[in-house]
C-alpha positions in Angstrom: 113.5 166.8 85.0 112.8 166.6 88.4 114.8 164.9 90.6 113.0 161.5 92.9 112.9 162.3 96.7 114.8 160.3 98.6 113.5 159.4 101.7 115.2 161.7 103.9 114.2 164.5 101.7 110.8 167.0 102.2 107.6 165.9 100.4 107.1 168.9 98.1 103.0 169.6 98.3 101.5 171.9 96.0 98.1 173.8 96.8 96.8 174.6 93.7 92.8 175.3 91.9 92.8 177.3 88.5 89.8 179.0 90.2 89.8 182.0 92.4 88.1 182.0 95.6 88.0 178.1 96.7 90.0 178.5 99.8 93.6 177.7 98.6 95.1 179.8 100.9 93.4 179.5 103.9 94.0 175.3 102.9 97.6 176.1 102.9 97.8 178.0 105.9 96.0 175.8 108.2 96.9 172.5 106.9 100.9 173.9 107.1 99.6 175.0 110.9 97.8 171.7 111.3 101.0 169.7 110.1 103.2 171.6 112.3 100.9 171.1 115.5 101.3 167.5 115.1 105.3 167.7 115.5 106.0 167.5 111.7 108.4 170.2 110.7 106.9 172.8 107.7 108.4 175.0 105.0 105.2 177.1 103.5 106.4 179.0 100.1 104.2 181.6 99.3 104.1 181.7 95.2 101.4 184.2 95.0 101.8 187.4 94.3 99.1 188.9 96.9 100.9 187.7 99.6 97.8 186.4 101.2 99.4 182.9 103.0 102.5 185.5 104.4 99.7 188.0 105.6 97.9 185.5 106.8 101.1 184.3 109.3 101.2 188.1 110.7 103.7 188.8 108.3 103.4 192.5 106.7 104.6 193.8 103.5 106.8 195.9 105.4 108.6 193.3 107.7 109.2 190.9 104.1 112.4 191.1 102.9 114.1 188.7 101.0 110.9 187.2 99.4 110.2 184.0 96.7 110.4 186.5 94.0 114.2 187.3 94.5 114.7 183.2 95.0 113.1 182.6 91.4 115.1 185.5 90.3 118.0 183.6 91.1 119.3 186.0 93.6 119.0 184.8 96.8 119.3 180.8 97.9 115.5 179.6 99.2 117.0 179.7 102.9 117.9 183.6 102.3 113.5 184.1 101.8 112.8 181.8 104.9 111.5 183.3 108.4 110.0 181.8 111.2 106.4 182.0 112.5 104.6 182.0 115.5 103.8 178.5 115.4 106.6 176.4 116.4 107.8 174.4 113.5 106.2 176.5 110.6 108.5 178.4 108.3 107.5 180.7 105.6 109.0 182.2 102.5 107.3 185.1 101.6 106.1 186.5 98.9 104.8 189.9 97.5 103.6 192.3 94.6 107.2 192.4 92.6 106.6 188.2 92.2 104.0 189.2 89.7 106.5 190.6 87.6 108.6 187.7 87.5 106.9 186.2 84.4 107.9 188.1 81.9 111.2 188.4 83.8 112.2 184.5 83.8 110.2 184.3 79.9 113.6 183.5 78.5 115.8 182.4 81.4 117.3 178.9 81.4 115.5 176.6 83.1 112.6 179.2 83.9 110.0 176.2 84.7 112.2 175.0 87.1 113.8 178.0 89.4 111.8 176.8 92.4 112.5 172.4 91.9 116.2 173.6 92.2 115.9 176.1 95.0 114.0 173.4 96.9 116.5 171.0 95.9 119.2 173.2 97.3 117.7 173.6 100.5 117.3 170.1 100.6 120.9 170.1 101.0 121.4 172.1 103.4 121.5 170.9 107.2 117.6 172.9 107.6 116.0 171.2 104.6 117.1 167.8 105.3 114.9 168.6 108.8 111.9 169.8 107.2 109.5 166.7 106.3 106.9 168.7 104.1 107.2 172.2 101.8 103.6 173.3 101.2 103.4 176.1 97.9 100.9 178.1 97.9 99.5 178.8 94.4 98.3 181.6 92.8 94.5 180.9 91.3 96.1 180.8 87.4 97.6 178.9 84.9 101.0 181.1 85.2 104.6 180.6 85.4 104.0 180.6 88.8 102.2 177.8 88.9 104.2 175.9 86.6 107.3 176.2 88.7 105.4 175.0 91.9 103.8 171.6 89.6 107.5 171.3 88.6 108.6 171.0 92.1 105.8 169.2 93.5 105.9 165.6 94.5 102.0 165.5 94.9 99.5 168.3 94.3 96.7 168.5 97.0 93.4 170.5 95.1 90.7 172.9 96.7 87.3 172.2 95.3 84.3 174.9 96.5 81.1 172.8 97.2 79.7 175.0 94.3 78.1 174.7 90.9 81.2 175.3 89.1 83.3 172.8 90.8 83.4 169.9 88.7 84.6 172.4 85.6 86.8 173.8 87.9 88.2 170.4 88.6 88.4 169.3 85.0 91.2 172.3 84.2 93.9 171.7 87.2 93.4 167.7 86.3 94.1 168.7 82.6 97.1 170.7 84.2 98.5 168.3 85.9 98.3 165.7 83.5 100.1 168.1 80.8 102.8 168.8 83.4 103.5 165.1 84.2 103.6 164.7 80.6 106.1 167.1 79.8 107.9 168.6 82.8 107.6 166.4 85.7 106.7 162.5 85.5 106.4 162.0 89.7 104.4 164.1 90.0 100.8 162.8 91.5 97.3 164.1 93.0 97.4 163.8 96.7 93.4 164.3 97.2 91.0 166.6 96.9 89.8 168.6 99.7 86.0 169.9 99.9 85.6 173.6 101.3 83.2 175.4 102.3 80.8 172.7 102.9 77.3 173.7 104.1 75.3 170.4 105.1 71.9 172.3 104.9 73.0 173.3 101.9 70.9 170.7 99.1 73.9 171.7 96.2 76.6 171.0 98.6 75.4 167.6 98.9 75.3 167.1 94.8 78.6 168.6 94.6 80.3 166.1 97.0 78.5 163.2 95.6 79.3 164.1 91.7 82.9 164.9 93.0 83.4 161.7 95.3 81.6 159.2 92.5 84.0 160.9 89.7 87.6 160.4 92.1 86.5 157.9 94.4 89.3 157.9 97.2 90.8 160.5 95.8 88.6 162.5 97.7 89.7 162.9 101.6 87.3 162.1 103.8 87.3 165.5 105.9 85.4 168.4 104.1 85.9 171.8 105.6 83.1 173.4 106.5 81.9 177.3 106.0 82.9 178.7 109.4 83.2 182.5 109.6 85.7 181.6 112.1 88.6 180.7 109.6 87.3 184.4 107.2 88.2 186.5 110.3 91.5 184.8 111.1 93.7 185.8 108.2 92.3 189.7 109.4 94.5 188.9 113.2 97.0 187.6 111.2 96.6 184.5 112.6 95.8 180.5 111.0 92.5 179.4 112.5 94.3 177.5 115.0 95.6 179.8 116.6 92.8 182.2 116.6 89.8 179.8 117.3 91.1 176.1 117.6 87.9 174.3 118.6 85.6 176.2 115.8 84.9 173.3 113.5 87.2 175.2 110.6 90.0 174.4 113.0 89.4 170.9 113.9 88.4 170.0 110.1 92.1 171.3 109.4 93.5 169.1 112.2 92.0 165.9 110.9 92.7 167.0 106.9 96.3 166.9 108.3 95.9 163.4 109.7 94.5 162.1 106.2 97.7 164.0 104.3 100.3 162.1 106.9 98.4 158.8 106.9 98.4 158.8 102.6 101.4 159.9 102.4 103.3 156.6 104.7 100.5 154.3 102.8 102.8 155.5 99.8 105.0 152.5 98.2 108.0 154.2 98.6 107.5 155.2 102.6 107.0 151.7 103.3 
């Protein structure tokens, strides 16, 4: 099992939806950009296999070289696969095409559901972990391995939900998920909040999709939604988070006060007090 953070330890986030296309990505990027802009040290793990979160920190294929694929493969410690970013007090651990591979590779490895919970934990260890206050994990958009591994080393699970007619089914299956994995892999582990995207006020479904999703979770929900804003679609194209490529759109600024609501729920916790 999973070990229980002790306070000087990073709070493991995952960012994870099932469903393709609800802005899980461009969630992790920005809110990991967002987090770091507000002084809090980051670690983002990219755990899918198109490499979108590393792409979209400038990092090409070309440039990644130790990636999250060779950490889960148990050849290289986590802090071999971590590089810095632009943004001061972001670092990333890359990923690329050969992760998708690693399925069927770690099918009968010891401990395959938990390769990245002890990575993490190693670089907990290590004089750089003990710095870093949050790991984000990007998810890839299935019920793989993958994903699995980054539920297994996840203290909470933050969840992208498109305002769309789909979302509450959507919603259903990564709740099912998580419960399964509390069950049976890792008992901390906890929803963090949901996060609305690409929320369109003029939009008359939008506004049945947040009320269906805020009656069913209540608080659950955070407060911010993030609005469409063809701002933060052309960013990932300049290689850049929102932030730094438009900070006062209303994408970027969305993503600045999601960040407060993640740091203010995470001290309400019991055990930050």
């Amino acid at each position: 099992m999973s070990a229980t953070h002790s306070p000087h330890k990073p709070r493991v986030l995952a960012i994870a939806n099932q469903k393709g296309g609800v802005g899980k990505t461009t969630t992790a990027i920005n809110l990991a950009t967002a987090l770091a802009a507000v002084g809090e040290k980051v670690l983002l793990i990219d755990l899918d296999p198109q490499g979108n979160a590393s792409t979209g920190l400038g990092v090409s294929a070309a440039d990644r070289g130790v990636t999250t694929y060779d950490v889960l493969c148990g050849e290289y410690r986590l802090e071999a696969a971590v590089t810095e970013t632009d943004i001061p007090g972001l670092l990333l651990a890359s990923a690329g095409v050969d992760l998708a591979g690693a399925e069927l590779e770690l099918i009968d490895a010891e401990r395959r559901h938990y390769r990245l919970a002890d990575a993490i934990e190693e670089f907990g260890e290590a004089a750089a972990g003990v710095e870093t206050s949050y790991i984000l994990i990007d998810c890839p958009p299935s019920l793989s391995l993958l994903t699995v591994n980054a539920l297994a080393a996840a203290d909470a699970v933050i969840v992208p939900l498109q305002c769309e007619f789909f979302a509450l089914e959507g919603l259903s299956q990564i709740m099912r998920t998580i419960e399964t994995v509390r069950a049976r892999i890792n008992p901390q582990i906890e929803l963090q909040g949901v996060v609305l995207t690409m929320h369109d006020r003029r939009n008359n479904l939008t506004a049945q999709v947040e009320e269906d999703v805020r009656a069913h979770l209540k608080d659950k929900v955070y407060r911010t939604v993030i609005p469409r804003n063809v701002r933060i679609s052309e960013a990932p194209s300049h290689g850049k988070p929102a932030l730094l490529y438009d900070l006062k759109c209303p994408g970027s600024q969305a993503y600045i006060q999601l960040a407060s609501e993640v740091i203010q729920r995470e001290r309400a916790r019991p055990e930050a007090a």
